[in-house]
C-alpha positions as CSV (number, residue, x, y, z in Angstrom):
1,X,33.1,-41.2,-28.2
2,X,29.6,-40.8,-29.6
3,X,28.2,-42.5,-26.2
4,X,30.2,-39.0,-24.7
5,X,28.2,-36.4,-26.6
6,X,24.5,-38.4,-26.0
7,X,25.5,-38.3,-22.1
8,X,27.0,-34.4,-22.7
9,X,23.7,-33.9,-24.4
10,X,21.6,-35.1,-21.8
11,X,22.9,-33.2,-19.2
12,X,23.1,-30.0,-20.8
13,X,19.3,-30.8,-21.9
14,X,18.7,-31.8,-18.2
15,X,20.4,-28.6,-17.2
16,X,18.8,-26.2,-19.6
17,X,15.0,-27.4,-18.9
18,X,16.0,-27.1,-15.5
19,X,16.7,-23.6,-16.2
20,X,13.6,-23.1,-17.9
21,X,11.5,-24.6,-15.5
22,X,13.1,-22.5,-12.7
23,X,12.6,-19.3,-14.7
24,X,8.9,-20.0,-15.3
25,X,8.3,-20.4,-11.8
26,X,10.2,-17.3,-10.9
27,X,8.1,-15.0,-13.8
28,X,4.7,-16.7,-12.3
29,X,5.7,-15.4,-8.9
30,X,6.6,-12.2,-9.9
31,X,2.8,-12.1,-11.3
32,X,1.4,-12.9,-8.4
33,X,2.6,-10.7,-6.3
34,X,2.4,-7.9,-8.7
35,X,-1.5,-8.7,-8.5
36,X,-1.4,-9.0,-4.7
37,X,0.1,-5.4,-5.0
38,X,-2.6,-4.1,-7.2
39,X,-5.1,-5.4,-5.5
40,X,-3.6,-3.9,-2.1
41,X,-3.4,-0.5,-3.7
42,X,-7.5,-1.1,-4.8
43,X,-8.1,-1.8,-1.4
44,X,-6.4,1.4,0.3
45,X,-7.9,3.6,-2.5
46,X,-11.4,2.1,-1.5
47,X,-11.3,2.4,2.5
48,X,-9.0,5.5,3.1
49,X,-9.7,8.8,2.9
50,X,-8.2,10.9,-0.3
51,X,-6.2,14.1,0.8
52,X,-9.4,16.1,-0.2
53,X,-11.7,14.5,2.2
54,X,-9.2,14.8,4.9
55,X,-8.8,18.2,4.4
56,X,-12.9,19.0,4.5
57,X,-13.0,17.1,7.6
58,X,-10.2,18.8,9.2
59,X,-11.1,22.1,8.5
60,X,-14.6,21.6,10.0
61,X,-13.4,20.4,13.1
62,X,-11.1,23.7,13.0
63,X,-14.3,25.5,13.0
64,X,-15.7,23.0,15.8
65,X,-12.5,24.0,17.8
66,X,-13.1,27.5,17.0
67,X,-16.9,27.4,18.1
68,X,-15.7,26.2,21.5
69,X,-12.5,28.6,22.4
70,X,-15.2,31.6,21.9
71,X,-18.1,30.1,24.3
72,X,-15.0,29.1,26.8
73,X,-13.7,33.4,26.1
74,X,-17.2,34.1,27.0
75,X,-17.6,32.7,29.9
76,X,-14.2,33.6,31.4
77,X,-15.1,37.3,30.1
78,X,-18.3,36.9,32.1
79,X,-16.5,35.3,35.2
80,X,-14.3,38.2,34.9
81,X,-16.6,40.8,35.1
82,X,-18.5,39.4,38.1
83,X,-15.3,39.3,40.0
């Protein structure tokens, strides 16, 4: 009997570092991508444009666009007249 419970405790000990080890390797991966993450969202931050920025250049090319429709007005106002 005694021989039962050394072989009972070896698997279970077996079993449970098993366990352990697996866990340990599951926690380090979780790490690794939450720092592959991070770093992602350090990257995007760094080489897009904020909402701000956007916004500026958008509303200058508005103006831009603006600039244009009135010379095009004018000249079909002019074209217009000549006729």
């Amino acid at each position: 009997m005694p021989e039962m419970t050394m072989i009972w405790n070896a698997i279970l000990t077996v079993a449970g570092g098993s366990l352990v080890w697996w866990i340990r390797g599951v926690s380090v991966k979780i790490d690794e991508i939450e720092r592959t993450v991070y770093e992602a969202k350090t990257e995007m931050a760094r080489e897009y444009a904020s909402k701000k920025d956007l916004r500026l250049s958008m509303d200058d090319l508005g103006r831009r666009f603006d600039k244009i429709e009135e010379k095009i007005d004018t000249v079909l106002i002019k074209i217009k007249v000549s006729d």
